[in-house]
N, C-alpha and C positions, 0 to 999 in steps of 0.2 A: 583595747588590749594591745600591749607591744608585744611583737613577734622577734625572736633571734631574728641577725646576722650574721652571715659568714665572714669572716675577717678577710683579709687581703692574704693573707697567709693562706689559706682555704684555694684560691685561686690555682689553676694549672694554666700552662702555658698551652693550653690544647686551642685550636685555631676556634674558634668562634664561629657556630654559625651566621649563613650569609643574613646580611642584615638587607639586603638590596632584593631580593625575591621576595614577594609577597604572602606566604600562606594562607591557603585556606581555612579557617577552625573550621571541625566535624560540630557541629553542635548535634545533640542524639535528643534535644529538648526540653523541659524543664526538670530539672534533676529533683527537685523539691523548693517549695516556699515555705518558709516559718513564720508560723501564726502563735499564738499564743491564748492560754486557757486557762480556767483555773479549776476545771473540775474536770480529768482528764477520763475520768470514768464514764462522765455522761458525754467524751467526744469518743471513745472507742465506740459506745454502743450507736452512735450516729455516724461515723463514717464507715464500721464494719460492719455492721448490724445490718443499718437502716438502706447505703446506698453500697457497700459489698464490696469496698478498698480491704486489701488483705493488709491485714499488721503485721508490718517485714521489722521492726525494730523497737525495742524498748528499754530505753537508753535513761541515768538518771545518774545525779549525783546528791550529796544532802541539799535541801533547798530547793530544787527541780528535779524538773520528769523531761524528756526529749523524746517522744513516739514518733515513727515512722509510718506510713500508709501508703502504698502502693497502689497506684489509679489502673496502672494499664502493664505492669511489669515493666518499663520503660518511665514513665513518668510519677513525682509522689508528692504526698503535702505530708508538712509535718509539723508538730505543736512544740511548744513547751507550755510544762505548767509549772506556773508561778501563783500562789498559793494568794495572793493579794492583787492581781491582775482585777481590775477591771471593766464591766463591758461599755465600749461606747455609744451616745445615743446613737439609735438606728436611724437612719433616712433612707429615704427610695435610693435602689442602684442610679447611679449618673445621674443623681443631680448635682446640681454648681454646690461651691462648698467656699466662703468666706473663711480668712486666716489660716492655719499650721492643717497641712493633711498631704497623705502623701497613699493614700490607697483606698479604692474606689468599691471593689469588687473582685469577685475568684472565679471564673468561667472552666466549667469542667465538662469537655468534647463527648459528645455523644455518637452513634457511628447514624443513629436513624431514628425517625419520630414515635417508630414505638418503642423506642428506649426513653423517648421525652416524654412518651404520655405514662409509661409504667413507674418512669421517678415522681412525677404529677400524683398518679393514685398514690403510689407507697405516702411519700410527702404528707400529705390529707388524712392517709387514714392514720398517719401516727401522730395528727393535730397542729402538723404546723403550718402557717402560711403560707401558700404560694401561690403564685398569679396564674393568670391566664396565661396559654401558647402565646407569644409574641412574634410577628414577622419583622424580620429587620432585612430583607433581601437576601442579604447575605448569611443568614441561617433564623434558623427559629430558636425561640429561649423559652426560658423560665426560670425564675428570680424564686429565693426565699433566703431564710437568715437558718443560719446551724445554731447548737445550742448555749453557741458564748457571744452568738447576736455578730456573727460573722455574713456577710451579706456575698450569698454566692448565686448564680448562675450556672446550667446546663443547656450546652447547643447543639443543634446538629445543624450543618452546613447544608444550604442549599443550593451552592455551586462550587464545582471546582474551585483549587485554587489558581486563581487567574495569573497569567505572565507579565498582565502588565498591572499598574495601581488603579483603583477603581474608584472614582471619585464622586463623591457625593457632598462635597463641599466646595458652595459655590463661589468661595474666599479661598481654594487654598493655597499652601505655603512652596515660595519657590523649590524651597528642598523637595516638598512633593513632585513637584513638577520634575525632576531631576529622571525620576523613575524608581523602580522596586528593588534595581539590584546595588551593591556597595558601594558607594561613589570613594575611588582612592582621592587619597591629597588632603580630603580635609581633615584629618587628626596626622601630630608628626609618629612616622615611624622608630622604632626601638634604634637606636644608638647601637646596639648589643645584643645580641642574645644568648640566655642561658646555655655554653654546653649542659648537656647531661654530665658529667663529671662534676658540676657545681649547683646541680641539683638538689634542694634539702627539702625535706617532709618533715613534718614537726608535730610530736604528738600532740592529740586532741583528745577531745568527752569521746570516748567508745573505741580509743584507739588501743587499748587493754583489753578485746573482746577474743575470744578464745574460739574460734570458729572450727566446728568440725569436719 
């Protein structure tokens, strides 16, 4: 998709912010990922139904659907359904994967293990697969696939989040070595950056929504 640009005309002579300070982004955390379905009826009744994501959005144009779900009021996952989508073969979460792949698995936080054992029952008695409590140190899981054969995970953490990196690879990578927080210098900084006065938002699918 090509997006407009603002012409050279569009420009003001307004002084530019500083390109020389560093800002921090707020990241408030995964705003949503888009998966894709093709029978979006049988993922309502699975992600509101079954594991109790509120449906905050139902967005569609001819051709598709774009649903919204809401994990925590803060964080969401969201579908499109494309009427010819298909699913792809399932494999165990994290195994190695030969040629074109770019996505492994969907881990969704849990606050404590009897939230992991009560997704475990629900899970079971509504017939689908899911493994055993898994220990990984650093939280416990459970693995199953939703109903378009999406391969997700729920954890709850069994420690703090630590200050420094916590290493369990006995190869790793000097970046690692580096440590947990943002190392400046290695990507170049903005040349420029946007006043707000050349600012542009550009409609989108739901940008027509009529909110009361």
């Amino acid at each position: 998709m090509t997006l407009p640009v603002a012409s050279d005309a569009d420009h003001t002579a307004e002084t530019p912010p500083s390109v020389t300070a560093v800002p921090a982004v707020r990241f408030t955390g995964v705003h949503h990922i888009a998966l894709a379905t093709n029978h979006m009826e049988r993922t309502i009744r699975f992600y509101r139904d079954l594991l109790g994501f509120k449906l905050t959005a139902a967005m569609g144009e001819p051709g598709f659907r774009h649903y919204f779900f809401s994990i925590d009021g803060v964080n969401s996952i969201a579908f499109f359904e494309w009427p010819d989508v298909e699913e792809v073969p399932r494999k165990p979460h994290g195994a190695p994967v030969v040629g074109p792949f770019n996505f492994d698995h969907l881990a969704f936080g849990v606050a404590g293990d009897d939230d992991l054992w009560e997704l475990k029952d629900r899970l079971e008695a509504a017939d689908f697969d899911v493994s055993e409590v898994v220990d990984h140190g650093i939280c416990h899981s459970v693995y199953t696939y939703d109903p378009s054969g999406i391969p997700i995970e729920f954890a709850v953490p069994t420690k703090a989040t630590p200050a420094r990196v916590i290493f369990g690879d006995a190869q790793a990578l000097p970046a690692a070595h580096e440590g947990a927080e943002r190392q400046l210098g290695k990507w170049p900084s903005p040349k420029r950056r946007t006043p707000k006065s050349e600012r542009r938002v550009f409609p989108g699918v739901g940008s027509n929504i009529k909110f009361d």
